[in-house]
C-alpha positions in Angstrom: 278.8 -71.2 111.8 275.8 -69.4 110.6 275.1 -69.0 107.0 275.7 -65.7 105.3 272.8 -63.4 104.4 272.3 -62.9 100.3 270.0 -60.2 99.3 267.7 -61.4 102.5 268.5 -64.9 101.6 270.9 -67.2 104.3 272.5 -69.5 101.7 276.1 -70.6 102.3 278.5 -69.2 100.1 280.6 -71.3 98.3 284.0 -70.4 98.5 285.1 -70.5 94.7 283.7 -74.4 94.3 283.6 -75.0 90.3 280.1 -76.0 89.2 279.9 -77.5 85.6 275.9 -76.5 84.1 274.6 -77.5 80.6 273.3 -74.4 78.8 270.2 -73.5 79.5 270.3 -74.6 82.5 267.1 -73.9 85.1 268.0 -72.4 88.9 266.4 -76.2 90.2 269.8 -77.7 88.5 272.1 -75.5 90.1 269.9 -75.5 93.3 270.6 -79.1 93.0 274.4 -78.9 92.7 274.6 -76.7 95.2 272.2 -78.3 97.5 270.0 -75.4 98.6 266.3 -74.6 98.1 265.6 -73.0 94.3 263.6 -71.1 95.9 265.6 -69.7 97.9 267.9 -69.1 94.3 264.8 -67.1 93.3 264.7 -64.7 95.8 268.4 -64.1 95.5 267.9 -63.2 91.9 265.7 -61.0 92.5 267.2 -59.2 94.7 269.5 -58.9 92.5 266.9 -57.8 89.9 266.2 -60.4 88.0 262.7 -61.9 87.9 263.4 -66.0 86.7 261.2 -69.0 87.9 263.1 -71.6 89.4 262.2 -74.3 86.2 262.8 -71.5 83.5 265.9 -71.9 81.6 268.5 -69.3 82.4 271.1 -67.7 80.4 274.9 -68.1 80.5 274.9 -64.5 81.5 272.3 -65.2 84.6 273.8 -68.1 85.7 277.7 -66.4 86.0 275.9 -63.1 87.8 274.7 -65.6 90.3 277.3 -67.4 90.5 279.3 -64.6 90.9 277.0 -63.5 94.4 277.5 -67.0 95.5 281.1 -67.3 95.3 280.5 -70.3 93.3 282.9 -70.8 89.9 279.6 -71.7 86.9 281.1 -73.6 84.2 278.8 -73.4 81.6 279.5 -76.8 79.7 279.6 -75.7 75.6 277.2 -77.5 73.3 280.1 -79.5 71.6 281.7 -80.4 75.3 278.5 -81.6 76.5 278.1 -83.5 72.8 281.5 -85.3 73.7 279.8 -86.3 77.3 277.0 -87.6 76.0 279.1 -89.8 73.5 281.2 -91.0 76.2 278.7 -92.1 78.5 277.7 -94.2 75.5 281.3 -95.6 75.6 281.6 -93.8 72.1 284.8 -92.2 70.9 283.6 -89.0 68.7 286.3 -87.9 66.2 289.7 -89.1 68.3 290.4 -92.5 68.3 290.8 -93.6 64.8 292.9 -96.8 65.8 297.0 -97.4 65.5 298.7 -96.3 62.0 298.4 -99.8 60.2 294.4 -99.0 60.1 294.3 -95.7 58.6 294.1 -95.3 54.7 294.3 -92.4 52.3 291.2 -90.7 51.5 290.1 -88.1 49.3 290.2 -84.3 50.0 287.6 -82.7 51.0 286.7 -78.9 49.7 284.8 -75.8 50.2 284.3 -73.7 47.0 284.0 -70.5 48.5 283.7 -66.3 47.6 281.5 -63.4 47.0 278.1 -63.9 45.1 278.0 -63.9 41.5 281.6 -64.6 41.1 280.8 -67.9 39.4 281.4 -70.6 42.2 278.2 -72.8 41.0 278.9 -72.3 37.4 282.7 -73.6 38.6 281.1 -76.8 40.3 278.2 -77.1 37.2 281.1 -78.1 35.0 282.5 -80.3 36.7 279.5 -82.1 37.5 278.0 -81.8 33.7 274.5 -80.6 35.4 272.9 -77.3 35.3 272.6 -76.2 39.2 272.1 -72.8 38.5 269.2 -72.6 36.7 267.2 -73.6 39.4 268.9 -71.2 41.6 266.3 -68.2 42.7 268.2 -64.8 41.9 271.3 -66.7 41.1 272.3 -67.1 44.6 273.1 -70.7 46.3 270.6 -71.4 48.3 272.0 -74.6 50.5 274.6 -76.6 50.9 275.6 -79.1 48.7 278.5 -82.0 48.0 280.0 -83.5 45.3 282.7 -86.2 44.4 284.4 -85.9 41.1 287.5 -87.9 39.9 290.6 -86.3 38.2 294.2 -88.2 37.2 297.2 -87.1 39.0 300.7 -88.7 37.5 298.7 -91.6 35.7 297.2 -92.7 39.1 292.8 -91.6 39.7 292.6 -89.2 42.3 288.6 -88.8 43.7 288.1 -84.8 45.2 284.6 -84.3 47.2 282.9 -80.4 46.6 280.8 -78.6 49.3 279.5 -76.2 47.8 278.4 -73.2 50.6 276.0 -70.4 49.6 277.5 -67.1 48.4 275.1 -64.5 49.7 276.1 -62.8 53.0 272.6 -63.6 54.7 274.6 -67.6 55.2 277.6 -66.4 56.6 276.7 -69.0 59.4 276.4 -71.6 56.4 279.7 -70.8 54.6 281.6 -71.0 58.0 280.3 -74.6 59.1 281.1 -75.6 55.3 285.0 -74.4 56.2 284.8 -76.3 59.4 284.1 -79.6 57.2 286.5 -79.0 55.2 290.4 -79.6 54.6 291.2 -77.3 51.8 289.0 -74.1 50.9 288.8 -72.9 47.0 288.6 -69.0 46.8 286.9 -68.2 43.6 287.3 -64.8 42.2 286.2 -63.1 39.4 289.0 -61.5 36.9 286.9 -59.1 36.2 285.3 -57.8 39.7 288.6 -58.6 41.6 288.8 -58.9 45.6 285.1 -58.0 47.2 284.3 -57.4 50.8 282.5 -61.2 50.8 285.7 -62.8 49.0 287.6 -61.6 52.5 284.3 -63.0 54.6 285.1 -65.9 52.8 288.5 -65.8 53.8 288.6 -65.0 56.9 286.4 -68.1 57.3 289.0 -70.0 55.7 292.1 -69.1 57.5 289.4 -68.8 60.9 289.2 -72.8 60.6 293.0 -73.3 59.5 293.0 -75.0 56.2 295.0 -74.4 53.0 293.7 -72.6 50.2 294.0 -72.9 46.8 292.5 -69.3 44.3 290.6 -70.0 41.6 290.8 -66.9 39.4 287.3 -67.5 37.5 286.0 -65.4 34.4 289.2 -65.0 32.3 287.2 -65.4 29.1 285.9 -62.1 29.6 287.0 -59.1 28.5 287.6 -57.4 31.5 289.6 -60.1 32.7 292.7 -59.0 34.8 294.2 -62.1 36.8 297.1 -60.3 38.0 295.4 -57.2 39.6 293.2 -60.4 41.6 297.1 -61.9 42.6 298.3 -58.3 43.6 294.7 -57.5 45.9 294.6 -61.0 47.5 298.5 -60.8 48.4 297.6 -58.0 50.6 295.8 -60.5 52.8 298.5 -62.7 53.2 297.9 -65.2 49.6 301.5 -64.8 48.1 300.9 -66.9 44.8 303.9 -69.4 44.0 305.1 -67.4 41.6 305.4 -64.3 43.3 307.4 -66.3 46.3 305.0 -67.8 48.4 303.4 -70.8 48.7 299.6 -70.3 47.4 298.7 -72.2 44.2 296.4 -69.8 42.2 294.9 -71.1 39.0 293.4 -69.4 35.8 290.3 -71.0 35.4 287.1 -70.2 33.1 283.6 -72.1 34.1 282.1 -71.3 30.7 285.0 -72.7 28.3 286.5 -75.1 30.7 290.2 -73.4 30.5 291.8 -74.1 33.5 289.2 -76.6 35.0 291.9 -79.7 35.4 294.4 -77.5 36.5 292.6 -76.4 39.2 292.2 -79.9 40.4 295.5 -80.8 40.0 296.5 -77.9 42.4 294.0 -79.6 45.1 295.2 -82.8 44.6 299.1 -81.2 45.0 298.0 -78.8 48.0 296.4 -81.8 50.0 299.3 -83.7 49.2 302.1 -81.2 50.2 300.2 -79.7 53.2 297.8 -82.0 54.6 297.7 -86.2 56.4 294.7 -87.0 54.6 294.5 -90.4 56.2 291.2 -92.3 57.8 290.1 -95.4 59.2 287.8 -97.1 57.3 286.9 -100.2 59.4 285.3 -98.1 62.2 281.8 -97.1 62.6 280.9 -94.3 60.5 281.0 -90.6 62.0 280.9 -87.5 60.3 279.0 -84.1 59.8 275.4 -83.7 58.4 276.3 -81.1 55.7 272.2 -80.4 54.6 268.9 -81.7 55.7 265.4 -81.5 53.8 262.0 -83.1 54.0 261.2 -85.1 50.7 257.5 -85.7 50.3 257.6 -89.2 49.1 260.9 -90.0 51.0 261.2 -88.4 54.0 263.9 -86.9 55.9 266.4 -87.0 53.5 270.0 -85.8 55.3 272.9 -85.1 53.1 276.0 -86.7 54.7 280.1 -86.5 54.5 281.6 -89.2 56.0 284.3 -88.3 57.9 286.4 -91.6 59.3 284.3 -95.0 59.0 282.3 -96.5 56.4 279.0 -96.0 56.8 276.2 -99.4 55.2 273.0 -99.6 54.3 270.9 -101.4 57.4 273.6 -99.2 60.2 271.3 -97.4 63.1 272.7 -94.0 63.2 271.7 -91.0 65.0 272.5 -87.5 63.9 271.8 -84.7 66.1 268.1 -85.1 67.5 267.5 -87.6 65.1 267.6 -91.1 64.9 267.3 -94.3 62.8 268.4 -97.0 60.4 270.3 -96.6 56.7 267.3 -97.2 54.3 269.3 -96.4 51.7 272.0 -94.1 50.6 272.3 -92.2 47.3 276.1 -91.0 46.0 276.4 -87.6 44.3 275.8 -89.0 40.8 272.0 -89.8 41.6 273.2 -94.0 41.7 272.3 -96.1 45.2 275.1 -97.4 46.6 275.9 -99.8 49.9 278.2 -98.4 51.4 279.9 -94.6 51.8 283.9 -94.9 52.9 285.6 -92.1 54.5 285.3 -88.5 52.6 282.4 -89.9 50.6 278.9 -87.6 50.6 276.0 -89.5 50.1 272.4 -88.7 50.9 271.2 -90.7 53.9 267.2 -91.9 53.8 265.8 -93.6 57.2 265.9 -91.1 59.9 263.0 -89.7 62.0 263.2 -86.2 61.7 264.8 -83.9 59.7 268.5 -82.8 61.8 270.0 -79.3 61.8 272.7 -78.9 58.8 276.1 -79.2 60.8 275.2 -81.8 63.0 277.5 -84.7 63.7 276.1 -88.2 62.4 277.3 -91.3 64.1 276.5 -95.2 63.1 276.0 -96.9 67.0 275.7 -100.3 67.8 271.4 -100.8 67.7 268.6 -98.4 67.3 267.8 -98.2 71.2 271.3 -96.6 72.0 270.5 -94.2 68.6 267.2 -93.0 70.1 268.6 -92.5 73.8 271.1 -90.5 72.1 268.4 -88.2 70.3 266.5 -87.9 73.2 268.7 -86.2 74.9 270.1 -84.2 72.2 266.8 -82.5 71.9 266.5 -82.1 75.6 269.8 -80.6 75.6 268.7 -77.9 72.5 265.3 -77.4 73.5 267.3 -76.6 76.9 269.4 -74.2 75.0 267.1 -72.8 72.9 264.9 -71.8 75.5 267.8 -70.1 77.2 268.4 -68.3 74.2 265.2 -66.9 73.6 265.0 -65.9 77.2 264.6 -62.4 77.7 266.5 -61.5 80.5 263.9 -58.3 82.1 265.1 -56.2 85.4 262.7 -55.0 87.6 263.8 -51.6 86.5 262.8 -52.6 82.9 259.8 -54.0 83.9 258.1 -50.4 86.0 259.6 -48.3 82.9 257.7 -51.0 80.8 255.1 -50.7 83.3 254.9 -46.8 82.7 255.1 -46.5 79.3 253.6 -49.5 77.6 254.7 -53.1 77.1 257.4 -53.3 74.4 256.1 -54.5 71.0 257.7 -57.5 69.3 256.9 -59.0 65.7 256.7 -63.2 66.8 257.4 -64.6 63.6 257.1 -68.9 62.8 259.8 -70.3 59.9 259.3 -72.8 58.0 261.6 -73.7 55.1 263.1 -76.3 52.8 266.2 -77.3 54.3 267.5 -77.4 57.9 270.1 -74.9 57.1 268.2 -72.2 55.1 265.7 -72.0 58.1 268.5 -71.4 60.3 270.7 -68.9 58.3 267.3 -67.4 57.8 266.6 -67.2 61.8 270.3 -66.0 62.1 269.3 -63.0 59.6 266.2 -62.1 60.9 267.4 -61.8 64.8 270.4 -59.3 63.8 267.4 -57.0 62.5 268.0 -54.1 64.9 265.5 -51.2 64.5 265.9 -49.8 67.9 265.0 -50.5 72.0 261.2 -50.0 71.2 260.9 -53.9 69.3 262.3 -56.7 68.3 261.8 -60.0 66.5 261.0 -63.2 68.2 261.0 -66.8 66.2 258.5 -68.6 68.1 258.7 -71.9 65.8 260.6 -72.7 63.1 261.1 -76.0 61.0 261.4 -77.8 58.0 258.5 -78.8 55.3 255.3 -77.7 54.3 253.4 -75.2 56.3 250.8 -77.5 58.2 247.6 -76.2 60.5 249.7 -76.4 63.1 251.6 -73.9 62.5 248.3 -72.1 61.4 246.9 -72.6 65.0 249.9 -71.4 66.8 250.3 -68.2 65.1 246.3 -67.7 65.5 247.1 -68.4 69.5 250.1 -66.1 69.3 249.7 -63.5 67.2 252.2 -64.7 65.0 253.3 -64.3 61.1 254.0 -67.3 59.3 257.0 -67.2 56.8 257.6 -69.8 54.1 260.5 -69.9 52.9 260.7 -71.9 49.3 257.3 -74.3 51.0 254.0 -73.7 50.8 250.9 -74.5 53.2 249.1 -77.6 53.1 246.0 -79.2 52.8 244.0 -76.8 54.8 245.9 -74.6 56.4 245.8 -72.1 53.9 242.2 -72.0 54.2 242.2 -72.2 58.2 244.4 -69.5 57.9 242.2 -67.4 56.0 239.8 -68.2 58.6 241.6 -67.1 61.9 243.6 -63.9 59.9 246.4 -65.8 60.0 249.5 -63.7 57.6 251.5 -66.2 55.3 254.3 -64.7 53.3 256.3 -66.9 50.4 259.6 -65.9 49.5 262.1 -68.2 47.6 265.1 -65.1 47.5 265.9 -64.8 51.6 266.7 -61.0 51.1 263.4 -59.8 50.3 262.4 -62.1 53.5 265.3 -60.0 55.2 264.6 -56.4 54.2 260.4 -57.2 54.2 260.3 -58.0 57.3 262.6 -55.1 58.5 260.0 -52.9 57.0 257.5 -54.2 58.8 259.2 -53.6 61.9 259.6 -50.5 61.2 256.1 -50.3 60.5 255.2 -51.2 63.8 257.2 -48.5 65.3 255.8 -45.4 67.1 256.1 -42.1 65.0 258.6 -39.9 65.9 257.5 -36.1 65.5 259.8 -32.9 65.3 258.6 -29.3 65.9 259.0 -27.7 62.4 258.4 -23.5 63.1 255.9 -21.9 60.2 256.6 -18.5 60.9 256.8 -15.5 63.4 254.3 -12.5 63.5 255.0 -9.3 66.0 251.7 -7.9 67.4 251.5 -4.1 66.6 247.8 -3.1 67.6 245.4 -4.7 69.7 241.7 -3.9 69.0 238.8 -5.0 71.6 235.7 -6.8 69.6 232.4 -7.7 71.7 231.8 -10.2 69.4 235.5 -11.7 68.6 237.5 -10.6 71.1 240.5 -9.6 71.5 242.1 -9.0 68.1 245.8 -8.7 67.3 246.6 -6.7 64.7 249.9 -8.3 63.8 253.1 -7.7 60.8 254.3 -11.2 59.8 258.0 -11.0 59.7 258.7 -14.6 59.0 257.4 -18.0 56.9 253.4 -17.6 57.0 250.8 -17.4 59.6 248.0 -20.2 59.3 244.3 -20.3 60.7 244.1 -23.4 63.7 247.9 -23.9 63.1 249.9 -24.4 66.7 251.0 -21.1 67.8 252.7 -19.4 71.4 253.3 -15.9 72.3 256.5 -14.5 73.1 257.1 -11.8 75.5 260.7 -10.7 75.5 262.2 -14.3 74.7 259.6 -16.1 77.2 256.6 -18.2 76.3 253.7 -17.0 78.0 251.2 -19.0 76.9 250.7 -22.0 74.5 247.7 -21.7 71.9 246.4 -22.2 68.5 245.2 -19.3 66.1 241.6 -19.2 66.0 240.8 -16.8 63.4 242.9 -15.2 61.1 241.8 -12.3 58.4 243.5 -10.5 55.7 241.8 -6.8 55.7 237.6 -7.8 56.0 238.0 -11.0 54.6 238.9 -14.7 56.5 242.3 -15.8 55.3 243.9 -20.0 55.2 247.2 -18.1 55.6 248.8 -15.3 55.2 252.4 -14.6 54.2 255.9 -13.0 55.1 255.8 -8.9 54.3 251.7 -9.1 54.9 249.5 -7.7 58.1 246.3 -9.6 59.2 244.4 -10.0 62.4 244.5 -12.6 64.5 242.4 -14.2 67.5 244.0 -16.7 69.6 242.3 -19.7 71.4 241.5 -19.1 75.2 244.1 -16.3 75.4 243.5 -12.7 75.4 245.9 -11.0 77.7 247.9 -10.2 74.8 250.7 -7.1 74.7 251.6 -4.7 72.0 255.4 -6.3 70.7 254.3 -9.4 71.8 255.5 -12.1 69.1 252.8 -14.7 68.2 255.0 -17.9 66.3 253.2 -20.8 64.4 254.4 -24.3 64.8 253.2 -27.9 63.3 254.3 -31.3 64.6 256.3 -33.2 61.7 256.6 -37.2 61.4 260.2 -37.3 61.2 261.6 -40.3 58.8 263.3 -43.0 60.5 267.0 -43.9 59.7 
């Protein structure tokens, strides 16, 4: 039976068949599972009016519309399914199979020290710790993630607690909600004398999103202000009943700056894990667990902060975590001392990879470095994949000949570099939601972690690009290369004013947008003949003013009859700028003279209007 015809294309159609696709796949992969010609794919696209080459990564959205025309059924495989895949055709076991009950052994909680900025969640952490964190904070805001293990005593018996501590500013919302997926039990911190603020439900909503218990800190009761039960009365409108009021959420009384409250509040972690939660891991396994931050040390390396989630992980263990790959060095615990080995629940700071990972990437010990690096190869074939997919801009014909008509659309290409994994991609994340209309947009071309290097100089030359460093600065000579090839570096350490400068310059690059503003109205009530000026309107100016060379048209009974400017313009014998409301004057009107008495001559200007 002959094959169907598809938008001038005979490809058999494939009857609802399933077709599993990575993301970002190209059309040559499906082409492949399909077996037909990509070209033929192609053609059937754009038909369908969509222009795609058959080796450019594709969208989820591209590959379902042609799916859809095919009659095939496109699974698009999620990153964390295909993760899975990968692992098992390594024969690895990600996150299930922990072993029969005789292997697993209590470990410590783990928790996220959430809520809105400035509500005192580093201070919180800083006395706990005994070391001053927020001085070196820019603007007071957290500016990566962190982890911590402190030690508290529970009915005579030492009980260890491990801190994340996620950013409070709303430009990491992506941060703060990885942090709650690590996490078993999140710690709302409030201030008693701010009460509930629209990031404290972010926070959350975060929370409850990734289904662990929480525990309130009510921080700041030293202060005058201070009102703990109006912070129990707001937060029981979103569902945290305190125990005293009837329900079953522990809130605690806590002050950072005299210490009030501080063991408390870890005795109502320690009570909450123990009453809601099966804190239990194997610790004889290989290691797995989460990156929780990444950074480039100068002297060191990549240095990848780690929380070990079931295993223990040893010094001399070939890991790989996300696209990177390598063998334990050495390993640092949260108190600054080297230690040999990390059990389950520990965070330690991992030295020995390749590259610097993305901040929520899972880190696994494998058996020997060759199976690490065929892991991290095709991890980063897998998000280069998907990255390309995602910066795919999916163009119609029909956007392309209105394009085509009225000029190319502008974007601003913009290359990140920063000092941690996850600032560079909460920054990303921020700058992409910048929406200043249809007419641009933003476009990361690069980003990374580390020092700004003549690389990066020469691509943004090539590309027209501005580089932003984001608490880093250039390198040997790429600031002068840059200065060379006009190349714009901008340094923030607060990613706000990175936020809102960039927004302005988007704006910036926007096309004026101009507003008829009318001056005034004039009624023609003589008309004199000149040999040497013309024809001369004797006018009364009924309205605003009249000005010499402003815009002007002429009325006749409602209807423009012609579309000028005012030539000349005198008061009495003598030139006149302007003339007002009340006031005759004579006027002569650019290359029209067929003017009528009661005509009405109205003045005009074209006004930049202000954006929104």
């Amino acid at each position: 039976m002959e094959a169907p015809s598809i938008g001038g294309v005979r490809i058999r159609k494939g009857d609802g068949a399933s077709v599993r696709l990575r993301r970002g796949a190209s059309l040559s992969d499906l082409a492949e599972k399909i077996g037909v010609d990509p070209a033929a794919l192609v053609q059937v696209l754009f038909s369908l009016g969509e222009m795609v080459t058959a080796t450019q990564s594709v969208s989820d959205e591209t590959l379902q519309l042609l799916g859809a025309e095919l009659d095939y059924n496109i699974q698009v495989v999620s990153p964390e399914d295909e993760d899975r895949e990968l692992l098992e055709s390594f024969d690895i076991e990600y996150g299930e199979n922990e072993g029969g009950e005789e292997d697993l052994e209590a470990r410590p909680p783990v928790v996220t020290v959430m809520g809105h900025v400035d509500h005192g969640k580093t201070k919180l952490l800083d006395a706990y710790r005994h070391s001053n964190v927020v001085a070196k904070e820019a603007g007071g805001i957290t500016q990566s993630i962190g982890a911590y293990q402190v030690a508290t005593e529970v009915d005579d018996r030492e009980r260890k607690i491990t801190f994340i501590d996620t950013p409070g500013h709303e430009a990491f919302t992506a941060m703060r909600a990885r942090g709650a997926k690590s996490t078993d039990i999140a710690v709302l911190v409030v201030a008693a004398d701010d009460g509930v603020m629209p990031q404290t439900i972010e926070a959350l909503n975060h929370a409850l999103a990734a289904d662990v218990p929480v525990v309130v800190a009510v921080n700041k009761i030293d202060k005058p202000a201070a009102d703990p039960t109006k912070v129990r009365g707001q937060l029981t409108e979103y569902g945290l009943v305190p125990e005293e009021y009837g329900g079953d959420t522990m809130f605690v009384n806590v002050s950072a700056v005299t210490g009030e409250g501080l063991d408390e509040l870890l005795e109502a972690i320690v009570l909450t894990a123990d009453a809601s939660l099966d804190l239990r891991a194997n610790p004889d396994m290989p290691a797995q667990g989460v990156s929780i931050e990444a950074h480039l040390d100068k002297g060191r390396g990549p240095v990848i902060s780690v929380l070990v989630q079931r295993g223990t992980l040893r010094v001399g263990d070939s890991v790989v975590c996300g696209a990177a790959h390598g063998r334990v060095r050495a390993m640092i615990a949260s108190n600054g001392e080297l230690v040999d080995e990390a059990p389950p629940s520990m965070p330690v700071q991992v030295l020995g990879l390749t590259a610097v990972p993305g901040a929520g990437d899972t880190f696994l010990a494998v058996e020997d470095d060759r199976k690490a690096r065929q892991i991290a190869e095709q991890r980063e074939a897998r998000q280069r994949a998907a990255q390309q997919a995602r910066g795919a801009r999916r163009k119609t014909l029909d956007q392309i000949f209105e394009q085509m008509e009225k000029g190319e659309v502008q974007e601003l290409a913009l290359i990140l570099k920063g000092d941690s994994a996850g600032s560079v991609e909460a920054l990303e994340d921020a700058l992409l939601k910048i929406d200043v209309g249809e007419d641009i947009s933003v476009r990361i071309i690069d980003r990374g972690v580390g020092a700004i290097t003549e690389t990066n100089v020469t691509l943004a030359s090539a590309s027209g690009a501005v580089i932003i460093g984001y608490n880093v600065r250039a390198q040997g000579k790429a600031t002068q290369l840059a200065d060379q090839e006009n190349v714009d570096i901008r340094y923030y350490s607060i990613i706000y004013q990175a936020i809102d400068e960039v927004e302005a310059a988007l704006k910036g690059m926007l096309k004026p947008i101009f507003e008829e503003v009318v001056l005034g109205q004039a009624e023609i009530r003589q008309i004199f003949k000149s040999s040497k000026a013309g024809t001369i309107s004797g006018v009364m100016v009924q309205s605003g003013i009249m000005r010499r060379h402003a815009k002007a048209r002429v009325l006749r009974d409602g209807v423009v009859v012609a579309d000028t400017e005012i030539n000349t313009l005198r008061r009495e014998k003598d030139d006149a700028t302007e003339v007002r409301e009340g006031f005759e004057c004579g006027i002569t009107l650019s290359n029209f003279s067929d003017v009528r008495v009661d005509d009405i001559i109205e003045t005009y200007e074209m006004r930049e209007k202000p954006r929104a």
